[in-house]
C-alpha positions as CSV (number, residue, x, y, z in Angstrom):
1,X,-22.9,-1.1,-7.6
2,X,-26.5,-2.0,-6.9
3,X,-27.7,0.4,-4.0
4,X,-28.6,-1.1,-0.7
5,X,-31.9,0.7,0.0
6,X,-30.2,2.4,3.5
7,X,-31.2,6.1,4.0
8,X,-29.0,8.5,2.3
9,X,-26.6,10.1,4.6
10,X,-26.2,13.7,4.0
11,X,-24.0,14.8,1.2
12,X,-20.0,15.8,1.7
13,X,-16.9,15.9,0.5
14,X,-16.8,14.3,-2.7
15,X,-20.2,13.2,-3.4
16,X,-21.3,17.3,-2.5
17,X,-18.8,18.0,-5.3
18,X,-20.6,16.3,-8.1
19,X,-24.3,17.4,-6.9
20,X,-22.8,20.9,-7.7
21,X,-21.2,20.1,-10.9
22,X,-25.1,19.2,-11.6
23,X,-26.8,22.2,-10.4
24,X,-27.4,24.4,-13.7
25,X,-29.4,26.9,-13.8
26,X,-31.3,26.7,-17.2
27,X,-33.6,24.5,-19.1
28,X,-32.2,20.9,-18.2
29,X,-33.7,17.0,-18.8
30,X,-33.7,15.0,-15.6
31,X,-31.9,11.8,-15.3
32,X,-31.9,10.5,-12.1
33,X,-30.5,10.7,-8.8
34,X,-27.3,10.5,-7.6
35,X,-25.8,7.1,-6.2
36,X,-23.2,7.5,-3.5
37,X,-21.9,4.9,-0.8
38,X,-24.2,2.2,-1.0
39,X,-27.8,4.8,-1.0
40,X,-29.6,7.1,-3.3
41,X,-29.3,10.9,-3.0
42,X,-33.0,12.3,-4.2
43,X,-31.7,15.4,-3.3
44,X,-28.6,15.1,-5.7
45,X,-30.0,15.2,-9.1
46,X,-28.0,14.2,-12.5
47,X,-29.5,16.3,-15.1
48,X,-27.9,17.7,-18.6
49,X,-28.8,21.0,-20.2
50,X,-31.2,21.3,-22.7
51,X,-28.4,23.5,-25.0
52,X,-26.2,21.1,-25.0
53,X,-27.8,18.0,-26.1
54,X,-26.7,19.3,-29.6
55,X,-23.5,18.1,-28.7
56,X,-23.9,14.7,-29.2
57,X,-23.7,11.9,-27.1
58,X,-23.3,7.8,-26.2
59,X,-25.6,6.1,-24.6
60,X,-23.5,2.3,-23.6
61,X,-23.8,-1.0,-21.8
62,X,-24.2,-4.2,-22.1
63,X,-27.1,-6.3,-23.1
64,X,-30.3,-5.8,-20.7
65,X,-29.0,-3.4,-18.6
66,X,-31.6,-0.7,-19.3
67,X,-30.3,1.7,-22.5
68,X,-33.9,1.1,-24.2
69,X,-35.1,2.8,-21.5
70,X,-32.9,5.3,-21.1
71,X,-33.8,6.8,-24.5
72,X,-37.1,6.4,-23.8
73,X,-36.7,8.7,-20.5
74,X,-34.8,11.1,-22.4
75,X,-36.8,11.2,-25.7
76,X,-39.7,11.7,-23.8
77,X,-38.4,14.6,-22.3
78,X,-37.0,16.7,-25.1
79,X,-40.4,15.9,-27.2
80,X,-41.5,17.5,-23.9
81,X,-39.4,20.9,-23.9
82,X,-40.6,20.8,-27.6
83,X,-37.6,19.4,-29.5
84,X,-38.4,16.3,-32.2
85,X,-37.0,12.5,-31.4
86,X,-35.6,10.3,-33.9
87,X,-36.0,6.7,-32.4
88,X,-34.8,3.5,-34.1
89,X,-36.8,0.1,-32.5
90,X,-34.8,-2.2,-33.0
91,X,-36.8,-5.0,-31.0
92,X,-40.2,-3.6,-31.7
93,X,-40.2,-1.9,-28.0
94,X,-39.9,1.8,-28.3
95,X,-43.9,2.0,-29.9
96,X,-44.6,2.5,-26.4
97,X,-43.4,6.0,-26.2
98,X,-46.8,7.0,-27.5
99,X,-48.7,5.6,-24.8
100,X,-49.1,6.3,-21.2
101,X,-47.3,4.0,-19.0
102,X,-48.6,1.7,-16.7
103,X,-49.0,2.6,-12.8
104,X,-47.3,-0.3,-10.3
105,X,-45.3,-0.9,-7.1
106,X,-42.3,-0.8,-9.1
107,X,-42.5,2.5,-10.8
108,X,-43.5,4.0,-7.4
109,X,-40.5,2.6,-6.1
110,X,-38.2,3.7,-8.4
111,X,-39.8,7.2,-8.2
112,X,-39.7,7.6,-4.5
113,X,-36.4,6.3,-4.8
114,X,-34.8,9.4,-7.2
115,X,-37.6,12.2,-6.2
116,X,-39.5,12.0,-9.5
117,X,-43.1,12.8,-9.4
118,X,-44.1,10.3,-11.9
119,X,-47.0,10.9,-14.2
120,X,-48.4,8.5,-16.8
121,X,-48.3,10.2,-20.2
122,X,-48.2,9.4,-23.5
123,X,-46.0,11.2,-26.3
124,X,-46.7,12.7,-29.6
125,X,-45.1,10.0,-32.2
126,X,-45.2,9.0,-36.0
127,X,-44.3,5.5,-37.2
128,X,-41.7,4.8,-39.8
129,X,-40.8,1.4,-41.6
130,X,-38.2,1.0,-44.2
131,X,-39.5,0.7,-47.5
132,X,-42.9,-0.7,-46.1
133,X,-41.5,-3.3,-44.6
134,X,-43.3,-4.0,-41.8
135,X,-45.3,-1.5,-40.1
136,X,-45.1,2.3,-40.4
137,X,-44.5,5.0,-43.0
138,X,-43.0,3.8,-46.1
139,X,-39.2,5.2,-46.1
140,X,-37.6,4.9,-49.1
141,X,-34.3,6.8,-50.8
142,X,-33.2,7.0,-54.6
143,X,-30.1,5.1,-55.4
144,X,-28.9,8.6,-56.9
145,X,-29.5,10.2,-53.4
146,X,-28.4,7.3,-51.6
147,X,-24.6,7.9,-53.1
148,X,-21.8,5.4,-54.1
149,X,-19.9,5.3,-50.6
150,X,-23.0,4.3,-48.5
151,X,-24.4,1.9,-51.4
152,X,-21.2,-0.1,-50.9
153,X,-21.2,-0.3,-47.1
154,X,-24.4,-2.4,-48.1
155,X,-23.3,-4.2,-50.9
156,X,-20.1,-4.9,-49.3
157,X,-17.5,-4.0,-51.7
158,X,-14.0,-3.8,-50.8
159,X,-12.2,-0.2,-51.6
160,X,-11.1,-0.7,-55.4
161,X,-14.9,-2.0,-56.1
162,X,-16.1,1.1,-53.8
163,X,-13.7,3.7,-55.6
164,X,-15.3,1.8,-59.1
165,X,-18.8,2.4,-58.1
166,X,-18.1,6.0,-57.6
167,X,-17.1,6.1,-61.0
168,X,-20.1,4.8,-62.4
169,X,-22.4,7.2,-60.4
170,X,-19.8,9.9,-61.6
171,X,-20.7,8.5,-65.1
172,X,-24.6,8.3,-64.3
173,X,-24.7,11.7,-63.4
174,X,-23.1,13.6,-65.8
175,X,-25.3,11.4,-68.1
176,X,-28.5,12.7,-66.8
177,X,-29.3,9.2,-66.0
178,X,-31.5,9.4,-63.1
179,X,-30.7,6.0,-60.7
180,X,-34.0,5.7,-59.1
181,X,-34.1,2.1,-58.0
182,X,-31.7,-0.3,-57.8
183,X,-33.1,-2.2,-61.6
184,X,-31.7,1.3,-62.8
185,X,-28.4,0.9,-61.4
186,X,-28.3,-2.7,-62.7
187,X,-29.3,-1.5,-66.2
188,X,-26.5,1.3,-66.2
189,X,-23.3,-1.2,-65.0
190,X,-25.3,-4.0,-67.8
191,X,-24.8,-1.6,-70.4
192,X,-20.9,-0.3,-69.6
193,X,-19.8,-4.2,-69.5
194,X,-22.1,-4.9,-72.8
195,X,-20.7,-4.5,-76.4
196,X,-22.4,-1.2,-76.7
197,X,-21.4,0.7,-73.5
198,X,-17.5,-0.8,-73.5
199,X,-16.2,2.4,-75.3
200,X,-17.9,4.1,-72.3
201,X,-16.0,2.0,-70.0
202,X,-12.9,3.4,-71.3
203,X,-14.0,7.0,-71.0
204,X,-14.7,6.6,-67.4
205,X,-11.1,5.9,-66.7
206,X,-10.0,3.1,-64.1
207,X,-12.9,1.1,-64.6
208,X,-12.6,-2.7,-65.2
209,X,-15.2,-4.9,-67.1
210,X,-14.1,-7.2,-64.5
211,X,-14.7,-4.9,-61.5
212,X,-17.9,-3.7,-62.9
213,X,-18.8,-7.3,-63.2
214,X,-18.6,-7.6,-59.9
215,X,-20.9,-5.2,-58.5
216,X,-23.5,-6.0,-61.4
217,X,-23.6,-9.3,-59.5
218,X,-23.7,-7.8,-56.0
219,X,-26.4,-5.6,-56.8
220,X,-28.7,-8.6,-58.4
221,X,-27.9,-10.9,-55.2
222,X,-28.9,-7.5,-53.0
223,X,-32.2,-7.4,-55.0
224,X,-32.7,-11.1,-54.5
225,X,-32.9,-10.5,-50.6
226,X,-35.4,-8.5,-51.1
227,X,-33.9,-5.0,-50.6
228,X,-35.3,-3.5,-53.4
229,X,-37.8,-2.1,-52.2
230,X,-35.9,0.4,-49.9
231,X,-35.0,1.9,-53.0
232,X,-37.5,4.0,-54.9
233,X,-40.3,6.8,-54.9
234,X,-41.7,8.9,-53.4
235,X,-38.0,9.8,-51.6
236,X,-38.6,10.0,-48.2
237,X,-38.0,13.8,-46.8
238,X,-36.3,13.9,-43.6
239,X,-37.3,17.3,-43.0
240,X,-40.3,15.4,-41.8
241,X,-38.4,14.0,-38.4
242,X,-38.2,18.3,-37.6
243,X,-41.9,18.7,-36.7
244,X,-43.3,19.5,-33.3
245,X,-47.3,18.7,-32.6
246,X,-50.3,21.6,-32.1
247,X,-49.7,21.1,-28.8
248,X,-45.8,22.4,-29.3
249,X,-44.4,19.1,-27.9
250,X,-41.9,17.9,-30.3
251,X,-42.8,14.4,-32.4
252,X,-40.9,11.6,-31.8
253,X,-40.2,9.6,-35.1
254,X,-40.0,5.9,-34.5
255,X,-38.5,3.5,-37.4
256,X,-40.0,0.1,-36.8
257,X,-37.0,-2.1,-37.6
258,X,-37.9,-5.9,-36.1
259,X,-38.8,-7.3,-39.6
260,X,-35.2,-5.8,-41.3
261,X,-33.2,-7.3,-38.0
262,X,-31.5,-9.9,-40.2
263,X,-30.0,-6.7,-42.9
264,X,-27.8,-4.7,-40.0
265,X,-25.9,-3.5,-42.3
266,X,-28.9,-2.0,-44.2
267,X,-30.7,-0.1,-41.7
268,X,-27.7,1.2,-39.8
269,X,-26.8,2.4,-43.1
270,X,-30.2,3.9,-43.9
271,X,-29.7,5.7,-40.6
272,X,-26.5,7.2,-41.7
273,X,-28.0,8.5,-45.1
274,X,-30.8,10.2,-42.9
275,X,-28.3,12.2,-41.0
276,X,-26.2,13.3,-43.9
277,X,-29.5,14.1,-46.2
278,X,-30.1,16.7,-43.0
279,X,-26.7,17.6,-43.0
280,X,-27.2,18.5,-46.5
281,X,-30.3,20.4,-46.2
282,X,-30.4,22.6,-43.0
283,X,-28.5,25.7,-42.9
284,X,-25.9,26.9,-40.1
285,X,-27.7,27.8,-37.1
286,X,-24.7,27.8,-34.5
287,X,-25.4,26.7,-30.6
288,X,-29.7,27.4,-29.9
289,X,-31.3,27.2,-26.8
290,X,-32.6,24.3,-28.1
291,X,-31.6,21.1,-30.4
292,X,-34.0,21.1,-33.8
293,X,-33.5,17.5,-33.1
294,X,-31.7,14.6,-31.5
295,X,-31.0,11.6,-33.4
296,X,-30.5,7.9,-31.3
297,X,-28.2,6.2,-33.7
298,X,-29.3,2.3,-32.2
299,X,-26.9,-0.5,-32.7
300,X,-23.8,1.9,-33.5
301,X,-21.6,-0.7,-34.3
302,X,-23.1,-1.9,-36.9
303,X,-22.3,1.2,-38.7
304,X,-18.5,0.9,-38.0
305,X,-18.1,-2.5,-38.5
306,X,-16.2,-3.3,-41.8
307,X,-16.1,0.4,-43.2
308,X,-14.0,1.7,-45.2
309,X,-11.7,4.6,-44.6
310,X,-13.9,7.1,-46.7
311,X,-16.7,5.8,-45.0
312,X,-15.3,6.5,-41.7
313,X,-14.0,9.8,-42.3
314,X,-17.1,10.9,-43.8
315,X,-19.3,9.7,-40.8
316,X,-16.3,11.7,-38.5
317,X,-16.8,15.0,-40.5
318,X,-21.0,14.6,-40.1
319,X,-20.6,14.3,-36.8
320,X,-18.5,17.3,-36.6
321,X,-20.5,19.6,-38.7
322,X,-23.8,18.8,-38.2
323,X,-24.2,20.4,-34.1
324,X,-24.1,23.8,-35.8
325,X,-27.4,22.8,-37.9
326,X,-28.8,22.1,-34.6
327,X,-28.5,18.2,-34.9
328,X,-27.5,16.0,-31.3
329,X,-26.3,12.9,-32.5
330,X,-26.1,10.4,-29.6
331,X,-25.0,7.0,-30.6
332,X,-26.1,4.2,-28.6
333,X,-23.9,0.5,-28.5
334,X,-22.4,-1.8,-25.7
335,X,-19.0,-0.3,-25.3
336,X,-17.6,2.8,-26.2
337,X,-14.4,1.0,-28.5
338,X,-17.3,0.0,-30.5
339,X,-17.2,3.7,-31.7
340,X,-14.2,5.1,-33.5
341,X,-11.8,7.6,-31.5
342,X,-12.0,10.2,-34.0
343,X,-15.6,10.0,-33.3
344,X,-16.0,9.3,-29.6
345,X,-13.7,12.3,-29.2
346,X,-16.8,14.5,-30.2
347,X,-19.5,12.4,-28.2
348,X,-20.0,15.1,-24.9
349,X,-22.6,13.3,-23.3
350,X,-22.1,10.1,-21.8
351,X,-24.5,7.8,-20.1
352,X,-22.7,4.4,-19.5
353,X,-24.7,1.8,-18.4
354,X,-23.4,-1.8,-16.6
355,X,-20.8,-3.5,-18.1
356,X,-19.8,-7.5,-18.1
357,X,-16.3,-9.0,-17.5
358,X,-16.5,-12.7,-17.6
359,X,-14.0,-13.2,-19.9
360,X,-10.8,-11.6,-21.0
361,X,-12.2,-9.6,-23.8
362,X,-14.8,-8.0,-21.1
363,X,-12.5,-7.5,-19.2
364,X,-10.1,-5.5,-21.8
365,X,-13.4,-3.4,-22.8
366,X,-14.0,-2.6,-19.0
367,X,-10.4,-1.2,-18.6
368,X,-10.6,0.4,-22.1
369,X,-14.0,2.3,-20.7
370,X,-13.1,3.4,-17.6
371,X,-9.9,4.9,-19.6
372,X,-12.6,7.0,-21.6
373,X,-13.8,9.4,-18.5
374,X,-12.7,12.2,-16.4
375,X,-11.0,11.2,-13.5
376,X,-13.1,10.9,-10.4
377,X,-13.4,9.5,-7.0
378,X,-15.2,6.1,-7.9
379,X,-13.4,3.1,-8.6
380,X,-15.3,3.0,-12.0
381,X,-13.8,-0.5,-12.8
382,X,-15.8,-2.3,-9.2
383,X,-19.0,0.7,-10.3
384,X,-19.4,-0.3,-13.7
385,X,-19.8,-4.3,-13.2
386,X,-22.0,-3.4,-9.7
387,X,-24.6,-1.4,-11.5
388,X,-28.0,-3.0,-12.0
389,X,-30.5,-2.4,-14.3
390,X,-31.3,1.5,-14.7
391,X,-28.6,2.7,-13.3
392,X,-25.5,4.1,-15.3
393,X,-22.8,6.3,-14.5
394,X,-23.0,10.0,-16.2
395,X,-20.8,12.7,-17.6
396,X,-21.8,15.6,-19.6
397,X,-20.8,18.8,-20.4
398,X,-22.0,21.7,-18.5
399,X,-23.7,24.9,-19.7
400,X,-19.8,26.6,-20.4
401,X,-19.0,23.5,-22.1
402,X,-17.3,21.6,-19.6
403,X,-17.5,18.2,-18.8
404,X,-18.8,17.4,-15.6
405,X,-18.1,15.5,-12.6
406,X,-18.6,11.5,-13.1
407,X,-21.9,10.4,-11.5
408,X,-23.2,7.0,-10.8
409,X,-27.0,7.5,-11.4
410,X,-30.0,5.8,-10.6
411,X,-32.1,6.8,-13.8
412,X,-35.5,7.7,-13.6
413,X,-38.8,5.8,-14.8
414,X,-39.5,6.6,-17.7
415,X,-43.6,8.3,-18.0
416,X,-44.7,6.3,-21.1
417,X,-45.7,2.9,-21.8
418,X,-42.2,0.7,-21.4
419,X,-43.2,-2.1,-24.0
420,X,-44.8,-2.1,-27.9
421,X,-48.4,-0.4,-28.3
422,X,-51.1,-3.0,-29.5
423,X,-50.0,-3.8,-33.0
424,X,-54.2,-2.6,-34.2
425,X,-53.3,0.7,-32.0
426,X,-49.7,1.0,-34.3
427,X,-51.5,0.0,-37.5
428,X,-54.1,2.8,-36.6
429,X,-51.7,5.8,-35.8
430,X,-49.9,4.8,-39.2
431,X,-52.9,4.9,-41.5
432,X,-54.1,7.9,-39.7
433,X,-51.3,9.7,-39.9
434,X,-51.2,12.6,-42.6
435,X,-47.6,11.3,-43.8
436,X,-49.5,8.4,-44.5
437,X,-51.1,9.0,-47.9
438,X,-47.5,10.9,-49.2
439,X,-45.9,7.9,-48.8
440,X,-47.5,5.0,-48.8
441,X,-47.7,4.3,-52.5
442,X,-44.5,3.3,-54.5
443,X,-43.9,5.1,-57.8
444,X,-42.3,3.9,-60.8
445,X,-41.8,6.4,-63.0
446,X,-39.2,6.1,-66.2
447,X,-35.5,6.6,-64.9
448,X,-32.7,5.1,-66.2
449,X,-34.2,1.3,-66.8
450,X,-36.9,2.5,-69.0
451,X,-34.7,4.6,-71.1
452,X,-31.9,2.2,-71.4
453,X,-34.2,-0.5,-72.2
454,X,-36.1,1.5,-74.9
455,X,-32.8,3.0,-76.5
456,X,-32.1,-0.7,-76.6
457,X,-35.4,-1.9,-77.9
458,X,-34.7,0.6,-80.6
459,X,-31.6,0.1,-81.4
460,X,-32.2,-3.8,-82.0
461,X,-35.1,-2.9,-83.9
462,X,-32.7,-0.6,-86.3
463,X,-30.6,-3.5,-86.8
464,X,-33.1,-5.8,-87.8
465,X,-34.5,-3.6,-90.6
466,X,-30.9,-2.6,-91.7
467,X,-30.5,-6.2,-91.7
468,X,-33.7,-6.7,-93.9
469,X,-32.7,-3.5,-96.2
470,X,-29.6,-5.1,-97.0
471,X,-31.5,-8.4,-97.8
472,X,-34.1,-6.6,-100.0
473,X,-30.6,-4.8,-102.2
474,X,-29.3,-7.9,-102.3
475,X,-32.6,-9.3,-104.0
476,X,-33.6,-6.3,-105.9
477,X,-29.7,-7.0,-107.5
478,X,-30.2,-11.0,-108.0
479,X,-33.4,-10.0,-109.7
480,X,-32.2,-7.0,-111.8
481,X,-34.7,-4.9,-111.5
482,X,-35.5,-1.4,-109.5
483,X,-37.6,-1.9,-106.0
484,X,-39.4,1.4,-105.2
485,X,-37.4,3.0,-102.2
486,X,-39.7,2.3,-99.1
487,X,-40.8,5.3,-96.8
488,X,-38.7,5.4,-93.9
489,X,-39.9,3.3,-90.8
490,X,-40.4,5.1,-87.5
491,X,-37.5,3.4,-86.3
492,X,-35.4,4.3,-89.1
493,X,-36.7,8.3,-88.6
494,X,-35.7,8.1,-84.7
495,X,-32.0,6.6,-85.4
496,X,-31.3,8.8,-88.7
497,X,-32.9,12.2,-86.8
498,X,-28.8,11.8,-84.5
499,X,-30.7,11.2,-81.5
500,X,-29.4,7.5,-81.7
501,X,-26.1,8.0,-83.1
502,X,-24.9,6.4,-80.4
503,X,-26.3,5.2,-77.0
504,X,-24.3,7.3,-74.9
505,X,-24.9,10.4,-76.5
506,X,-28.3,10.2,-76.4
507,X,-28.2,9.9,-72.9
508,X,-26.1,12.9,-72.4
509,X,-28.2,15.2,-74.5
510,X,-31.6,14.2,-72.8
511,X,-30.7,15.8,-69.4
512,X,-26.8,16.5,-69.5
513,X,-26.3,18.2,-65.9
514,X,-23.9,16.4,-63.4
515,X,-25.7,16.0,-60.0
516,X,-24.3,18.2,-56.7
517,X,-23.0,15.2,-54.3
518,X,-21.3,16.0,-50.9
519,X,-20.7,13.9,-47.8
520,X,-20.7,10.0,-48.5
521,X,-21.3,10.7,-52.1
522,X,-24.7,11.6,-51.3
523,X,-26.7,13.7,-54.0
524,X,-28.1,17.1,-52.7
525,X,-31.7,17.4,-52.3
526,X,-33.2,19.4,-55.7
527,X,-36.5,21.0,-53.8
């Protein structure tokens, strides 16, 4: 329903219905304006209360129909109210949150039209890049951290290799072998399929040389591709997305994702480790007047696509538990099926932006849509596939926690650059940031490879002088005389001291503490 630009008519009936389901009286973000009978009511403002933004949310539509911006207008103003952004870019377009937008007929327009006094203004923001690839802050997680059940959503294992994998973290941690990097994964599966580790295997219980074949492989083809360097140290803290700048406005955290669009299943899972490391380490704070943050979950279905049952249930019990640590979760995608019911059922806030239906699959999404809101006096199937860009229809829930009346909205403009920053300007705000120098630098320091590989360096290197011990008796025999006994060689000192009785054993008496783990598997932060 692209509005004809007639004068509004004064409001009535219906349409004076849903400007009072919008007139709260606390702290609340402006959307837009109301869109009824062919005009824009400026007078009719869609807004949603700052409280309950920890109630998570969707933000749909199709392809080029404004949702960019529409987190843009809404990051900039909680960061505004003082509450932190997180912000994934998927396209490399979000960077202009950071900079003040750019004055034209258009935005004057578009304000005049809703009743916004626009002003250009640039927004408090850090830059994050996954693993250092491309620009921003390195993030990085350990594989130990990172948890069997969302390692396999990115390796792609299939249930009996996920439930497997699980068992070899179980058998890592209780080990005190610390999986820092993926090499240390590889080394710990290489040594429970190798001649050494197989009685190991058979401890763990349910554990094929077969199966663990099989993910030894898929971890080596995922390093291949070049993802091992999302894996690693320093271990990126998330605590870090919770900061507000001196000026009180809260930060809005960016992750630069362009050069990792060809690994979705990578950075949507990354994204879903970030929220359940929070989960993990903030405590219960119930409902606050104000979110400690609100998390855009960009290309949602990407998360959903493919997972497994345990994956799926643990996403639906984050997204359940994590409002009362003060966490709004809004996930953004084309459609809402994209989402899973369990899911969308606890998604509040909806902003639902123009939808296609040129073929029968559109046309099956647009029915299945409309099916998703409150009943209302539009004919939401002829509104959705009328909207143009920036305009969406709206429900939310209300300060009492009730949903409120459907709205088709023309959205604001958003006050902020909307396009990328100059990539010297980016470059610039990364290296100056004071994040910067904490994690720019990977750190290797011994974990699991090293001491696998020098357990196994050692015990070759017993073998071989057994080996040449045995050759010396059976000389010393031959020749039928009395060799001196030879001092003991280091190695032979390390292996008889019982350290390297046997491989395993060392490694459980070097650290022997199981790690914590909790939602997805993931390890609990040890601060």
């Amino acid at each position: 329903m692209s509005v004809s630009e007639q004068p509004p008519a004064a409001l009535g009936g219906p349409a004076a219905e849903i400007a009072a389901g919008y007139a709260f009286e606390g702290v609340a973000l402006d959307l837009g304006a109301l869109l009824w009978d062919g005009a824009c009511h400026p007078d009719a403002p869609i807004r949603i209360p700052l409280p309950v933004l920890n109630r998570h949310g969707l933000v749909a539509g199709a392809t080029g129909t404004g949702k960019t911006k529409t987190l843009q207008l809404i990051a900039e103003q909680l960061s505004a109210n003082g509450v932190p952004v997180f912000l994934a870019d998927i396209k490399g377009d979000v960077s202009g949150v950071s900079a003040p937008g750019e004055d034209g007929e258009k935005v004057r327009e578009r304000a005049a039209q809703v009743g916004q006094e626009w002003r250009a203004t640039g927004f408090p923001c850090e830059f994050y890049g996954l693993g250092g690839t491309g620009p921003g802050i390195p993030v990085r997680a350990t594989v130990t951290s990172f948890g069997p059940v969302l390692l396999s959503k990115v390796l792609q294992l299939n249930q009996t290799q996920e439930q497997s994998l699980g068992l070899i973290f179980h058998y890592a941690d209780s080990k005190g072998l610390e999986l820092v990097d993926l090499k240390d994964l590889r080394a710990v599966v290489a040594f429970l399929v190798s001649d050494t580790g197989k009685a190991e295997l058979k401890g763990i219980g349910g554990l094929s040389t077969v199966t663990a074949g099989v993910i030894l492989r898929s971890i080596t083809a995922f390093e291949q591709q070049g993802a091992g360097d999302f894996f690693g140290e320093p271990e990126f803290d998330t605590g870090e997305f919770l900061r507000t700048a001196a000026d009180g406005r809260g930060i809005v955290s960016v992750l630069e994702l362009p050069s990792v669009q060809d690994k979705p299943q990578l950075f949507s899972t990354f994204l879903m480790w970030m929220l359940a490391d929070l989960f993990h380490d903030l405590p219960e704070v119930g409902d606050l007047e104000k979110p400690k943050l609100v998390f855009f979950f960009d290309e949602a279905h990407l998360l959903f696509n493919g997972a497994s049952k345990a994956f799926l249930e643990s996403i639906t019990q984050t997204v359940r538990l994590i409002r009362s640590k003060g966490i709004g979760v809004f996930f953004v995608t084309q459609t809402p099926k994209d989402v899973p019911s369990d899911v969308l059922a606890q998604l509040g806030n909806r902003v639902q932006h123009a939808l296609r239906a040129f073929t029968p699959d559109d046309a099956k999404a647009l029915k299945a849509t409309v099916r998703t809101f409150p009943n209302s006096p539009y004919d939401l199937e002829e509104v959705l596939t009328g909207l143009g860009t920036g305009e969406a229809v709206i429900t939310v829930l209300s300060e009492k926690g009730a949903p409120t009346p459907v709205a088709a909205t023309r959205l604001r403009a958003p006050e902020s650059l909307m396009g990328p920053v100059d990539a010297a300007a980016l470059d610039a705000a990364v290296k100056g940031s004071p994040l910067y120098g904490r994690y720019a630098e990977a750190v290797d320091r011994e974990s699991a490879y090293e001491r696998l590989t020098a357990e196994q360096r050692a015990a070759e290197a017993a073998a071989l002088e057994a080996a040449a011990a045995k050759e010396a008796e059976k000389a010393r025999k031959q020749g039928g005389g009395r060799a001196p006994k030879p001092e003991p060689s280091l190695t032979e000192q390390v292996v008889g001291s019982g350290i390297f009785k046997s491989l395993a054993r060392s490694i459980g008496t070097q650290l022997g503490r199981e790690i914590s783990r909790s939602v997805f598997g993931t390890a609990r932060r040890r601060r």
